[in-house]
N, C-alpha and C positions, 0 to 999 in steps of 0.2 A: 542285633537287638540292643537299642540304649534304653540303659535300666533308668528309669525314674527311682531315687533315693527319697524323694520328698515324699512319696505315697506310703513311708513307712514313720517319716518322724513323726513326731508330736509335739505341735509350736503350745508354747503359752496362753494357758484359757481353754484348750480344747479337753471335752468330756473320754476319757477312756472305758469303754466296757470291752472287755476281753473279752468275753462271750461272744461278740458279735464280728471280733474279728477272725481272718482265714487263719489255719495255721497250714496250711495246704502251699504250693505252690504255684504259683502266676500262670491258668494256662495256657496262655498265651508264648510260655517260655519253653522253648526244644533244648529238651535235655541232654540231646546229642550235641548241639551248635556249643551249648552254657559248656560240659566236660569238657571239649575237644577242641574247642578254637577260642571261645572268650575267657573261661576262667583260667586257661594256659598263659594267655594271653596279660591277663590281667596280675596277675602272680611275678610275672617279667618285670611289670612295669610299678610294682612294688618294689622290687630288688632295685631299681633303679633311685625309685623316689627315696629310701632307706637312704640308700649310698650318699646322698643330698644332704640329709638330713644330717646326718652325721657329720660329715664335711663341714658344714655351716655351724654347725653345735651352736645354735641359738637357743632353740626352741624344743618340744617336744608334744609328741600326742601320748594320750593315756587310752586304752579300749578296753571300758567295761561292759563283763558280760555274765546278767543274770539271768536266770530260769529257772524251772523246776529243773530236778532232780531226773536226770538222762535226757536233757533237752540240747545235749550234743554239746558242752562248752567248749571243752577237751579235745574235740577232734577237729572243732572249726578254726580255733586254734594252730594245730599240726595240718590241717590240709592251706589255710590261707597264706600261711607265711615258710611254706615249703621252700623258697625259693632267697628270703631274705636271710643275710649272714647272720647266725645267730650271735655274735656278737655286739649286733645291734639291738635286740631285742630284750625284753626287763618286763619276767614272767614273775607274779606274785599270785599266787593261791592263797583263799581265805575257808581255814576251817574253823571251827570250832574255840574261840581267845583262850589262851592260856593265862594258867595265873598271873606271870607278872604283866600280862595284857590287861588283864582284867584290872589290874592293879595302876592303871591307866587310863584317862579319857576315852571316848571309843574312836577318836579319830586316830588317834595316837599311833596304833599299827601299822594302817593307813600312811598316814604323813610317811613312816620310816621303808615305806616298799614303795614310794612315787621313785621313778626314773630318772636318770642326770638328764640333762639337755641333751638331743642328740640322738636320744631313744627312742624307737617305738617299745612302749610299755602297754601288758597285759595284766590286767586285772580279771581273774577268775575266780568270782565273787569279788564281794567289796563293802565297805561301809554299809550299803544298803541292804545290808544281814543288822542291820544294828535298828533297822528301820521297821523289817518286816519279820524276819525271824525271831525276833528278842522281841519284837511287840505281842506277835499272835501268843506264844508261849510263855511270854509276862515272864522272861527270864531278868528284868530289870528288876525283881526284887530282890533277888539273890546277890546283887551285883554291890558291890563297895561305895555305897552313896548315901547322902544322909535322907533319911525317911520325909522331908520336906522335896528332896526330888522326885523321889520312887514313886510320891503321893499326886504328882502336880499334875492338874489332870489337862495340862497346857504341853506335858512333856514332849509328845510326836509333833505337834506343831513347831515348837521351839527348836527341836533334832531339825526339821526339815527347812527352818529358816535356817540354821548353822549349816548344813550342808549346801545350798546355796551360796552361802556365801563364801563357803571356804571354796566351792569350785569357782565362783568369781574369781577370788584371789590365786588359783590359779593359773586361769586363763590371764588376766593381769600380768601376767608373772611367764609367759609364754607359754603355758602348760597348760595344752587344749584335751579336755577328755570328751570324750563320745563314750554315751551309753546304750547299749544295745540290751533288748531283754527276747530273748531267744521263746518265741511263742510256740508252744508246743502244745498237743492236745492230748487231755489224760488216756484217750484209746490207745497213742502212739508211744504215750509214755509206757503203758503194762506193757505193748509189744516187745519196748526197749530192756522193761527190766524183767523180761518172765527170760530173754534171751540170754540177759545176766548167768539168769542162777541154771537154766541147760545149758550155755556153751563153757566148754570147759575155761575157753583162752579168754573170757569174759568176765571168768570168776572174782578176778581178785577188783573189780568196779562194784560185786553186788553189795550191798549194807542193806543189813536189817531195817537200821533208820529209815533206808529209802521208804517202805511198806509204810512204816511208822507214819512218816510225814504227808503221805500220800493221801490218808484219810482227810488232813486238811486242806483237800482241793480247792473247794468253792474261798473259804477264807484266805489262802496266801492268794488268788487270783482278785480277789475283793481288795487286800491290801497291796499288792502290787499296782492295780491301777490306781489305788488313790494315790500311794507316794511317785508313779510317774506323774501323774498331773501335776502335785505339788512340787516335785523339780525337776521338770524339763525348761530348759531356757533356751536364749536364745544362742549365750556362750558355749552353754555344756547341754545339748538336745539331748531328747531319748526318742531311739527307734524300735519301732514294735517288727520283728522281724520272722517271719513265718517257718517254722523247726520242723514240720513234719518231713520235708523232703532233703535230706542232708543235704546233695547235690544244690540245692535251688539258696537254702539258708548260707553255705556258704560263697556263692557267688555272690547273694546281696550284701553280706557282712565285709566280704573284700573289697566289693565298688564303694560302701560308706567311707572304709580308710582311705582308700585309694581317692576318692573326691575330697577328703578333709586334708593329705597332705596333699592337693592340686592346689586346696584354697590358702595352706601354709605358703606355699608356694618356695619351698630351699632351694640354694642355688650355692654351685662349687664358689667356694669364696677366692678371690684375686689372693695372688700373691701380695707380700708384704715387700717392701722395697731392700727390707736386709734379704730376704729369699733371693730376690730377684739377683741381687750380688752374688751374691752365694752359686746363683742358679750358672751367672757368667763366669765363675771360676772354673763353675764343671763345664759348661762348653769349649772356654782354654784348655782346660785338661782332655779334655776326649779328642779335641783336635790337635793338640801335640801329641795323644797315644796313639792315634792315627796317622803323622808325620812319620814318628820314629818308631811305626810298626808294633805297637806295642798292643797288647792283649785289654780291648776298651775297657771288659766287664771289669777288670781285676779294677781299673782304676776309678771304675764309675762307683763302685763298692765300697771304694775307699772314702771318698767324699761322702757317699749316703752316709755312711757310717760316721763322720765326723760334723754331719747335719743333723743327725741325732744325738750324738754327742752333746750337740750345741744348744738341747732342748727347744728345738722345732716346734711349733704348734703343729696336732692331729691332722688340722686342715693345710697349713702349709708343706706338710710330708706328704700329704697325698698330692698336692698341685705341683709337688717336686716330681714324684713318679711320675706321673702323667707328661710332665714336659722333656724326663729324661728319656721317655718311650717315643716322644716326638722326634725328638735327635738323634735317637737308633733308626726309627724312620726314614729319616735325610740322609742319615749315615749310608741305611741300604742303598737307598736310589743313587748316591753316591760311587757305591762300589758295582752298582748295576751298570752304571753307565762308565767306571773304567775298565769293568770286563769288556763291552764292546766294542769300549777305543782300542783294546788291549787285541783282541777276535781280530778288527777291524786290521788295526797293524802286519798282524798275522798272515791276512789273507795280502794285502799288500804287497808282506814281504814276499809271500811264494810264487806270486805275478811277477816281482823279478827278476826272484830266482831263474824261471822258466824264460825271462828274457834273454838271459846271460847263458 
């Protein structure tokens, strides 16, 4: 099954009603095939494209992901990127600003939890609580600003041109985010949170707030499509992605990333021509510890070590390993084929011994 990712974004111009979209999953899609062959599948071939990424330390993706409240962030999260080193990876949660946030622009937070180049970065929530959260509950008044902003009745417009354009500026800047808003429907939602507050191992997810917030369904869904409209682009899209069936929200969530570094497209960077020196030093050295019998690893260790030493770039250490694996390689078939010459000798000799 190839997933079409366009039937979920949202290009520029187009009208969003939430109401009228699924939050169900595609029934077209076998939930058998999606758990068991494609999204195993697909989870591989993230691990792969990370390692890329990183390597290259050019660029990076940013994945944000809004919803209501138990519209699965958290586990799409831990189920998509099972598979990638988490050391690649640059997880920021957005609760509630603290004072000295507050004591701050709203981007401010933001700006300080983007990702180095090289990362896949998660964003669970994001600015766009600054958009919808802080608008419905007109928490901008309370907030440290002089009453000529609080008052301006231009304010969410002007938030959503400045969000724009700071995510131009990131993209600019090789820093592609993709936003996902996890559609979920409030029947599925009470299922998610009545499971909260009876399972025991689910307790420490339930919040009162969730209840609290929950009465304003129709409104955060009213404001959620208006500020998708107003900043989907065509740098930084936003896809409407169906939450009721975890199974189904997290295979689509995975092919978005997985198609967005296809279109980054990272690639292992070439060595640099001092590596390359460096790299012939170690093939002299492994081929005289292989002359004079000598214990390869110990010596191959030596040099890694003195490659590092030498502050190596990330990328060039890794296209060291990689080539020093190749030469253990050659090294094998090497000693594969003096064992036979050696077998070969052997039988030789005992044909003529038996002669004599």
């Amino acid at each position: 099954m190839k997933l079409d990712i366009e039937k979920f974004r949202v290009k520029p111009g187009d009208k969003v009603d939430l109401a009228a979209i699924s939050t169900k999953a595609d029934p077209k899609a076998d939930k058998n095939e999606v758990e068991n062959t494609l999204f195993p599948a697909l989870k591989s071939h993230l691990e792969s494209l990370q390692e890329k990424l990183w390597a290259e330390n050019k660029q990076s993706i940013i994945l944000v992901l809004q919803g209501m409240d138990a519209a699965g962030k958290d586990s799409t999260v831990r189920h998509v990127f099972t598979e990638v080193d988490p050391a690649g990876m640059w997880i920021a949660s957005f609760k509630a600003p603290t004072v000295i946030e507050k004591d701050h622009d709203y981007l401010w937070r933001v700006n300080r939890a983007l990702p180095p180049r090289g990362m896949i970065g998660v964003f669970n929530r994001s600015h766009y609580e600054d958009v919808v959260t802080v608008r419905l509950h007109n928490y901008i008044k309370d907030r440290q600003l002089p009453d000529e902003i609080k008052n301006d009745e231009h304010l969410w417009d002007e938030r959503f041109d400045q969000i724009r354009n700071w995510e131009k500026y990131l993209r600019q800047n090789a820093f592609r985010m993709v936003k996902i808003f996890l559609h979920v429907s409030k029947d599925e939602q009470q299922k998610r949170l009545t499971d909260r507050l009876f399972n025991e191992e689910k307790h420490y997810k339930f919040s009162l707030s969730d209840l609290e917030e929950r009465r304003y369904w129709p409104e955060y869904q009213k404001l959620y499509a208006e500020t998708i409209e107003e900043t989907t682009t065509e740098h930084s899209p936003w896809y409407i992605v169906p939450a009721d069936n975890k199974w189904y929200l997290r295979y689509v969530v995975g092919t978005i990333v997985e198609q967005t570094l296809e279109a980054m497209n990272p690639k292992f960077p070439p060595l640099s021509d001092e590596t390359k020196a460096k790299l012939g030093e170690l093939r002299n050295l492994l081929t005289l510890a292989k002359d004079l019998n000598l214990d390869s690893k110990t010596v191959e260790k030596k040099v890694i070590s003195q490659v590092i030493a030498k502050d190596a770039a990330p990328a060039e250490a890794h296209a060291l390993v990689e080539a020093v694996k190749e030469i253990e390689e050659v090294q094998k078939e090497e000693k594969k084929d003096d064992s036979k010459k050696g077998d070969k000798k052997d039988k030789d000799g005992k044909k003529d011994d038996k002669k004599h």
